[in-house]
VOVEX-834630 format. One line per 8 residues: their letters; for each residue x, y, z of C-alpha. Coordinates in steps of 0.25 Angstrom, whole numbers, plus 2048, in hexadecimal, padded with zeros to 3 digits. Last residue first. Example, Ala and Ser with C-alpha at 12.3 -4.5 7.8 and 13.67 -1.06 7.14 Angstrom:
2
sa	837/7FC/81D; 831/7EE/81F
//
This chain:
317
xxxxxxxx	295/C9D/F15; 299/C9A/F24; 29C/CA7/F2A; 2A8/CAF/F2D; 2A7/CB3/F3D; 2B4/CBC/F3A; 2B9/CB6/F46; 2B4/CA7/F46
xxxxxxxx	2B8/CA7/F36; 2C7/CAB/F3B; 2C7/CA1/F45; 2C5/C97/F3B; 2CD/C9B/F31; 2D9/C99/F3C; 2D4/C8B/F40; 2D6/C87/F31
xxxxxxxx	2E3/C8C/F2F; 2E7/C83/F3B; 2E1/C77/F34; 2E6/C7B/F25; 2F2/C7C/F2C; 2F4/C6F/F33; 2F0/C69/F27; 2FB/C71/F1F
xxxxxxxx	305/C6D/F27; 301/C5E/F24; 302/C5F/F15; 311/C65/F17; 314/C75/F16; 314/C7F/F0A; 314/C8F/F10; 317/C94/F04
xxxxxxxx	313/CA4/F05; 30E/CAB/EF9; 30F/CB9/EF6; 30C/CB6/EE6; 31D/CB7/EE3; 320/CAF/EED; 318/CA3/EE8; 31D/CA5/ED9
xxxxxxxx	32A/CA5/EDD; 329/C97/EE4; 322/C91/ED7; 330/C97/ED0; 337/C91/ED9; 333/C82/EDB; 333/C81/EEB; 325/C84/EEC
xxxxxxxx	322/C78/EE2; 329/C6D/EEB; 322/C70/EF9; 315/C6E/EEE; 31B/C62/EE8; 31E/C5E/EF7; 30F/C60/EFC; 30A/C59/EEF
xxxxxxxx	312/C4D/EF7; 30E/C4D/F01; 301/C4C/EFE; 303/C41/EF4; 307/C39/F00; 2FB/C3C/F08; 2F1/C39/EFE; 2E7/C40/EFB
xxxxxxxx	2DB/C3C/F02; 2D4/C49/F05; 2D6/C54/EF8; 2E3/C5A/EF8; 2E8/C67/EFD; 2F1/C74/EFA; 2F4/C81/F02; 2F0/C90/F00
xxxxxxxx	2F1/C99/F0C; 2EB/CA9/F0C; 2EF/CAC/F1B; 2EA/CAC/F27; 2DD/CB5/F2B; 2E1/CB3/F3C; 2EE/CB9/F40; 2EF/CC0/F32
xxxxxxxx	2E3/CCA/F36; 2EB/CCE/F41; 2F4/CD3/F39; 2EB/CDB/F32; 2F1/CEA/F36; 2F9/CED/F2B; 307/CEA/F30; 300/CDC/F33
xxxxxxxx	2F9/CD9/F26; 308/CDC/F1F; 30B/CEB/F19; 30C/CEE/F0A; 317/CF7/F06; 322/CEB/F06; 319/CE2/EFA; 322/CDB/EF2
xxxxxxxx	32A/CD8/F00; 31E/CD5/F07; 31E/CDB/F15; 31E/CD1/F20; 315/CC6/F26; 30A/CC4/F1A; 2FE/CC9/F19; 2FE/CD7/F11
xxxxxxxx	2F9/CE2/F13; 2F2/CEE/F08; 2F5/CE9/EFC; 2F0/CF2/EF1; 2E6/CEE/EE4; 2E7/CF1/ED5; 2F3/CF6/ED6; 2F9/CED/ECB
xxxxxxxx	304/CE5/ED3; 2F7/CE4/EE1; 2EF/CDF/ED5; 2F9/CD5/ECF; 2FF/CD0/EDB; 2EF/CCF/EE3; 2EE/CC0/EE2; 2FE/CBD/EE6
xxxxxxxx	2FB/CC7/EF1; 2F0/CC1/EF7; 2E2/CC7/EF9; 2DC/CCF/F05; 2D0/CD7/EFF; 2CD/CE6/EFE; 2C5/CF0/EF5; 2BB/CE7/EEE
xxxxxxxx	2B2/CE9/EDF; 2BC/CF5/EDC; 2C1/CED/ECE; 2CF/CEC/ED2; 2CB/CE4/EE1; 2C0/CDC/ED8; 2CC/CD9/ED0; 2D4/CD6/EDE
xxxxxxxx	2C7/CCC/EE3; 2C7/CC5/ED6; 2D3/CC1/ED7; 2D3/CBA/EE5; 2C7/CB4/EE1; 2B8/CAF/EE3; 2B5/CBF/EEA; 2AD/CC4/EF5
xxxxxxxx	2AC/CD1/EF8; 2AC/CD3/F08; 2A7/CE0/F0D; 2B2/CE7/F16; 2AA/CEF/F22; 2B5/CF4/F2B; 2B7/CF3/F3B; 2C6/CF2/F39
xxxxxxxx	2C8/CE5/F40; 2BB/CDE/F3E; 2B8/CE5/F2D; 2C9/CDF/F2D; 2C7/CD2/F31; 2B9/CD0/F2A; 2C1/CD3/F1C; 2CD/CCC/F21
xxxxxxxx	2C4/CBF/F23; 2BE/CC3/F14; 2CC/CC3/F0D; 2CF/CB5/F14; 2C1/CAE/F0F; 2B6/CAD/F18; 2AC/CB4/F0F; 2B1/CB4/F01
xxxxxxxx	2BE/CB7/EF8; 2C0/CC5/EFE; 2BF/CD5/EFA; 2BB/CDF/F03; 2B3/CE9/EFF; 2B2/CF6/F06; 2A7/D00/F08; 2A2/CF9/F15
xxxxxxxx	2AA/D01/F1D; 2AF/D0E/F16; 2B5/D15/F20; 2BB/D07/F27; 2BE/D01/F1B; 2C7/D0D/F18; 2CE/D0D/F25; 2D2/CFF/F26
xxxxxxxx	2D7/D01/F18; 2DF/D0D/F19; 2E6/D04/F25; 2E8/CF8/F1C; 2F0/D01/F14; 2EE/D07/F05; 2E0/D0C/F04; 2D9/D14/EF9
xxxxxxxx	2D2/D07/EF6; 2D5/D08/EE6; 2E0/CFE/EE2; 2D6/CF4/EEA; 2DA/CEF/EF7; 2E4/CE2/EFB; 2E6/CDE/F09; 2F0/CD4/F06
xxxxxxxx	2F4/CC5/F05; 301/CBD/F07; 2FC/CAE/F00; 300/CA2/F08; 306/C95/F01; 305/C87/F00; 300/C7E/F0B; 302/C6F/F09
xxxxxxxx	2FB/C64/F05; 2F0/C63/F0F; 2E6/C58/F0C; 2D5/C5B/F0B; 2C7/C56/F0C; 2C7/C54/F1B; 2D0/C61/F21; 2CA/C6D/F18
xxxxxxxx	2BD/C66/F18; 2B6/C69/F09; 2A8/C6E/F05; 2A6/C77/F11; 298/C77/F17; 299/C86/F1B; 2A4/C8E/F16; 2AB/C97/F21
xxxxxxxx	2B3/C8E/F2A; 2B7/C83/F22; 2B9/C8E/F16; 2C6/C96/F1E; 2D0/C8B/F21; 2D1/C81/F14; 2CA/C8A/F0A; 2CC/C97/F0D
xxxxxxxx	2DA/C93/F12; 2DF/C8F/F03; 2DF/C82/EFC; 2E6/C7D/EEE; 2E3/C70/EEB; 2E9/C62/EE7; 2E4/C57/EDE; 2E9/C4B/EDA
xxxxxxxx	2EC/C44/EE7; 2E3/C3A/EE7; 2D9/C42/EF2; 2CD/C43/EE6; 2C8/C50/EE4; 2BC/C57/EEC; 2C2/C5B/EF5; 2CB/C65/EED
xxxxxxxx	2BF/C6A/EE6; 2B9/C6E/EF4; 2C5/C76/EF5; 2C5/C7E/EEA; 2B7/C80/EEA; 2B8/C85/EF7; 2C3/C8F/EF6; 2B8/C9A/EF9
xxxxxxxx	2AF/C96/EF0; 2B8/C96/EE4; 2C2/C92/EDD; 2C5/C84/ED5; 2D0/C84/ECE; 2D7/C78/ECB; 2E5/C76/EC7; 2EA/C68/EBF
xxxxxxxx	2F8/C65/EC5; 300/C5F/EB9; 307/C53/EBD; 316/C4F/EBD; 319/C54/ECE; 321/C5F/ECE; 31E/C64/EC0; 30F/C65/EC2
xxxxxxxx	313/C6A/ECF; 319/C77/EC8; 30E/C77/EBE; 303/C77/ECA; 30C/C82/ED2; 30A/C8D/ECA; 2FB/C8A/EC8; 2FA/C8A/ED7
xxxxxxxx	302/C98/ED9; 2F8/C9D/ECE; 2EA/C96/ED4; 2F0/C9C/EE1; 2F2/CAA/EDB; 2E4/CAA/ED5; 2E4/CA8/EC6; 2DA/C9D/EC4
xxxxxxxx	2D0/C9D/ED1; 2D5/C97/EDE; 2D1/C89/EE6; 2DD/C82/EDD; 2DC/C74/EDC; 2E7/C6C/ED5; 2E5/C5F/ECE; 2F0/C57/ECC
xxxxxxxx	2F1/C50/EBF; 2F4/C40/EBE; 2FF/C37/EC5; 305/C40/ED1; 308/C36/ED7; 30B/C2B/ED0; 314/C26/EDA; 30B/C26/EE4
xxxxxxxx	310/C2D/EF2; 314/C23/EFC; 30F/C24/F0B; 317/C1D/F15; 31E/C29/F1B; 316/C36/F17; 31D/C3C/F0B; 326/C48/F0F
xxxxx	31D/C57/F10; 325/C62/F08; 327/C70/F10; 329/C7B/F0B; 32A/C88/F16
//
């Protein structure tokens, strides 16, 4: 549901605001679906609002980079990032001596959108169901790579879900990018992964790679032969792993007026049609809210990863 946030009572937004460039930060390389939605979105919001948005990338290190960047910026409302749930609900839990506090060195802005993602396997797994997987990890265990974006992260939970449920032997890969996963996938360097379907389109439309579930409530109507995580057999998986979320935050100090109001030129930007097409055509789901339902969020989000780290026994790097 779109929700745009009203001004505080008593607090004026600056008239000159926005007065200079705004500078975007992305935690994702060039070229990744995110950096591609985001992109989209900068030139529409550079028309909103009468500045160009200046994006940012800086990738890596399990979304920390991207983060700690964030912090470090001034909190004068010229600079907004893009964060996911590795860096605001997983990292707390797994990196030791985090550079960043996800409640201190931040302010919500709004959650954007949730990426469907898949099982995915290479073109040449001789397997075409969850099932045939199950049973071919299990006669080759330890003989099957399983591709993820590091320890701790949401590809290497279902790794460890799967080798405790299904008493396998998947051996984490771990890779700095989504893409770099689906070439190594191509190339026969990994055999699985979970990815999203906006990332895997081009792949999954090639043959390059299959779909073997999805995570999402219902069948996808692109996609009617592929079954959902529960009709699989993963759906308790869902109950605790979440889902691949991307929202948006300024560094601490920003002011609450100019808050708001980037959460209404983001309420706004969803509405425009051909930015909303783009959105459904990637498998995303808007899920745009106030600054303050996305604190409660991030909080709530928070406590699941950390229950998910306790089972899984995911160590500190």
């Amino acid at each position: 549901m779109l929700t745009t946030a009203l001004l505080a009572p008593g607090k004026a937004l600056p008239q000159s605001y926005p007065s200079k460039p705004i500078r975007f930060i992305l935690n994702v390389s060039v070229g990744v679906l995110s950096d591609v939605v985001m992109r989209a979105a900068s030139v529409e919001l550079a028309r909103q609002m009468g500045q160009p948005w200046v994006i940012e990338n800086r990738q890596g290190g399990n979304f920390v980079i991207g983060a700690t960047a964030c912090k470090s910026a001034a909190g004068d409302g010229y600079t907004v990032c893009l964060v996911n749930e590795q860096a605001m609900s997983l990292n707390p839990h797994v990196i030791s001596k985090l550079s960043y506090d996800p409640d201190r060195d931040f302010k919500p802005i709004t959650n954007l959108y949730v990426q469907v993602s898949g099982v995915a396997v290479a073109a040449s797994l001789p397997v075409n169901s969850i099932g045939e997987l199950q049973r071919s990890a299990a006669a080759k265990s330890g003989a099957m790579n399983f591709a993820t974006l590091g320890p701790g992260t949401t590809q290497d939970i279902l790794r460890q879900w799967m080798n405790q449920n299904w008493k396998t032997e998947f051996v984490g890969v771990p890779y700095k990018g989504m893409n770099l996963i689906l070439n190594g996938m191509v190339a026969g360097e990994v055999s699985v992964t979970q990815t999203s379907l906006g990332s895997a389109g081009p792949y999954l439309n090639g043959g390059k790679v299959k779909l073997l579930a999805v995570n999402s409530a219902k069948r996808l109507p692109k996609l009617p032969d592929v079954p959902t995580f529960n009709e699989a057999g993963l759906g308790e998986f869902i109950d605790f792993q979440g889902r691949f979320w991307w929202g948006l935050v300024a560094p601490a100090g920003t002011p609450g007026p100019i808050v708001q109001r980037l959460n209404a030129e983001f309420a706004k930007l969803f509405r425009v049609p051909k930015f909303a097409e783009l959105i459904e055509s990637q498998f995303l789901d808007t899920v745009l809210g106030t600054p303050e339902q996305f604190a409660t969020f991030l909080k709530l989000d928070r406590e699941r990863a950390a229950q998910v780290v306790k089972r899984f026994n995911i160590p500190r790097q």
